[in-house]
C-alpha positions as a printed Julia matrix, in Angstrom:
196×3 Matrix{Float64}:
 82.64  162.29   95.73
 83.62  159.4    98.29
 86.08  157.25   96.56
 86.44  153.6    97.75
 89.85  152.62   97.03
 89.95  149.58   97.89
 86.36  146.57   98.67
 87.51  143.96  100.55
 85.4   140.88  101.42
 84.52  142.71  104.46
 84.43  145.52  104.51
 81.72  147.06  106.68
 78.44  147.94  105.99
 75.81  149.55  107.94
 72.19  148.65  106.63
 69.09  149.87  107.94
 65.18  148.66  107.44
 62.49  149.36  109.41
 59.6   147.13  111.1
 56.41  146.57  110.12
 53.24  148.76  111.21
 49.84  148.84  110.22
 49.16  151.64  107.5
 46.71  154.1   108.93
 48.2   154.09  112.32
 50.05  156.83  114.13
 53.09  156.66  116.37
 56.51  155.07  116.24
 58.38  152.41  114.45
 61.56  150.86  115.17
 64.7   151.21  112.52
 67.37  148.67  113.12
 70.98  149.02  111.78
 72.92  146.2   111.34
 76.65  146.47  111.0
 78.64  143.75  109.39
 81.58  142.59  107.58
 80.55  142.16  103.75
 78.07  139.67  103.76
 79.67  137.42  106.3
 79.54  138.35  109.98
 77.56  140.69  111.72
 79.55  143.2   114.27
 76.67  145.08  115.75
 72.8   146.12  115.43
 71.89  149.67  115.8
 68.46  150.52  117.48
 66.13  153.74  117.54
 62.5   154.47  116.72
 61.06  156.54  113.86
 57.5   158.63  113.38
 55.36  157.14  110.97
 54.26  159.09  107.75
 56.84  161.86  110.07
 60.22  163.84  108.82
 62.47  162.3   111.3
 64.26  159.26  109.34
 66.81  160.58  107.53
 68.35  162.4   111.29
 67.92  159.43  113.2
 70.16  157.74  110.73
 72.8   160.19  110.16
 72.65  160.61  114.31
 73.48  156.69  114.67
 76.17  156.53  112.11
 78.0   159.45  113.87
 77.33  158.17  117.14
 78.11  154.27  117.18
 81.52  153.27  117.95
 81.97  151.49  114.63
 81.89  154.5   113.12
 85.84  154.46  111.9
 85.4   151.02  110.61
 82.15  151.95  108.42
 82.64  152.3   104.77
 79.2   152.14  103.21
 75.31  152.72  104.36
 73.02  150.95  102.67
 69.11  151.28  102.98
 65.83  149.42  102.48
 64.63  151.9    99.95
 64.15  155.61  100.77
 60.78  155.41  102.44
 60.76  154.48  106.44
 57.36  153.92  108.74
 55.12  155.0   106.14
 56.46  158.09  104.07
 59.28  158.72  106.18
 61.59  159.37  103.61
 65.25  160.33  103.36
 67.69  162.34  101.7
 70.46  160.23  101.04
 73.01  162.85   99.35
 72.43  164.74  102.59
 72.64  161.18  104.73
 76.51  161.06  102.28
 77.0   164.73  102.69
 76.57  164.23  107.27
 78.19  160.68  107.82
 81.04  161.4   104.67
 80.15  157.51  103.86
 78.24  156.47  100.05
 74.88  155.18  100.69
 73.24  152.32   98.84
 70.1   151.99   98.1
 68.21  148.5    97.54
 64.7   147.37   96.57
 63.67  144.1    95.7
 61.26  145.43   92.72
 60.98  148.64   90.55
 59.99  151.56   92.37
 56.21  152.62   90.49
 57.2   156.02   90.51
 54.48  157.07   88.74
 52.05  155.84   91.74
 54.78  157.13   94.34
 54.95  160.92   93.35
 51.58  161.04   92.76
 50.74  160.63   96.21
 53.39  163.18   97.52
 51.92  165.92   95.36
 48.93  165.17   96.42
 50.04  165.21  100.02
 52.0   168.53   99.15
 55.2   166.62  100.23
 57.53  169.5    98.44
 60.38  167.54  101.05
 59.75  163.98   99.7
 59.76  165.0    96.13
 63.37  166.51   96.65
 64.39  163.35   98.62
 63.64  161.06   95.77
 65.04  163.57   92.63
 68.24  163.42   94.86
 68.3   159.47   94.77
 68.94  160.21   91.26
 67.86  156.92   88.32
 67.23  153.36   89.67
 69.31  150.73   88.46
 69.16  147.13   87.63
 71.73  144.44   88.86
 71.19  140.68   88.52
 72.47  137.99   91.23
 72.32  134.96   90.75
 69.66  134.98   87.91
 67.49  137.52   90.06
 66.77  141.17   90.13
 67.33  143.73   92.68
 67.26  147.31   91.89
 69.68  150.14   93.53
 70.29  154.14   93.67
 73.17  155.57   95.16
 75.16  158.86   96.01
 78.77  159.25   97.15
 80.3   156.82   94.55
 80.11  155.4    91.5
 78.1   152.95   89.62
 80.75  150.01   89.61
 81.69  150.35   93.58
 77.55  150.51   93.87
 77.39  146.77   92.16
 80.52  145.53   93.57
 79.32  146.04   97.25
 76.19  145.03   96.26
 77.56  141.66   95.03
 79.99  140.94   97.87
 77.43  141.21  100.85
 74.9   139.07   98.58
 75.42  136.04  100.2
 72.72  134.02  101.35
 69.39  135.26   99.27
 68.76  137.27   96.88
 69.39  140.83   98.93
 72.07  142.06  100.55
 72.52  140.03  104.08
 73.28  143.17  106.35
 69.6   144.47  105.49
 68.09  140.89  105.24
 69.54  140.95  109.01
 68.04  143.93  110.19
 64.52  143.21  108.21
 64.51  140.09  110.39
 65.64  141.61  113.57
 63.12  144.68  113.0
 60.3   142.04  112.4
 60.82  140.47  115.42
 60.98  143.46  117.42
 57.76  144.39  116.25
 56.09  140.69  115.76
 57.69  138.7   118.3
 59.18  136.79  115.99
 60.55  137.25  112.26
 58.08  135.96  109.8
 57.72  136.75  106.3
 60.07  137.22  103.25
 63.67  138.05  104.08
């Protein structure tokens, strides 16, 4: 396991969401990165595009984090839930296991799991059930009187919440991924609209 001796203030997060696409439709989404400083200051935005309903999520990320210059700086990924463009889902002990960096996982409600795996075995999605048995339980943290919920691999519970916590600073989710949400929107939209 990753250990994260020390969390400063800022120390760097990369946090990815994707855009928003009508369900039914087939081609490509965008996923944007966004690399900042705790929740204060944002250092860069990372850029690619994803199948929807495809396989391809989980390499696109792992490519980026290897690739982008920050990469020395980086100290945690954190991620919009495990599910890209559809059910383009990821890995994230093999996302930990590729970059050597713990990955976070956020979502603003409970997973219904029970609705979720129902529709990957009836898909015969043997690759997304493994992808969310290795995101291991979901856990509740409250900020500021509101829930989020996380998952992690490569640390430990307690570094999980204390990132979570410092880069909480201006709603009621993490800002690096209420960044790229925004920036992913307007890529898409033509303008960022909608919860963020």
């Amino acid at each position: 396991m990753y250990i994260l001796r020390t969390i400063k203030p800022e120390i760097r997060i990369l946090a990815f969401d994707d855009g928003p696409f009508e369900f039914g439709t087939r081609g490509k989404d965008v996923l944007i990165g966004t690399i900042f400083r705790g929740g204060l200051f944002l250092d860069g935005v990372l850029k690619t595009d994803i199948e929807i309903d495809g396989d391809d999520a989980e390499k696109k990320i792992i490519d980026l984090v290897n690739r982008t210059k920050h990469k020395d700086q980086l100290r945690v990924i954190m991620l919009d839930g495990i599910t890209f463009a559809g059910l383009n889902i990821v890995n994230i002990k093999k996302i930990f296991e590729s970059t050597h960096l713990p990955v976070i996982v956020i979502n603003r409600k409970m997973p219904d799991f029970e609705k979720f795996l129902g529709a990957l075995r009836r898909s015969g999605n043997k690759r997304g059930l493994e992808c969310v048995e290795a995101a291991g339980p979901v856990y509740k943290f409250e900020i500021d009187k509101k829930y989020i919920y996380f998952q992690f691999a490569g640390c430990d519970k307690d570094v999980a919440e204390r990132v979570i916590k410092i880069s909480t600073t201006h709603a009621a989710i993490p800002e690096p991924l209420r960044i790229a949400h925004l920036i992913a929107t307007a890529i898409v939209r033509g303008e960022s609209i909608g919860r963020a």
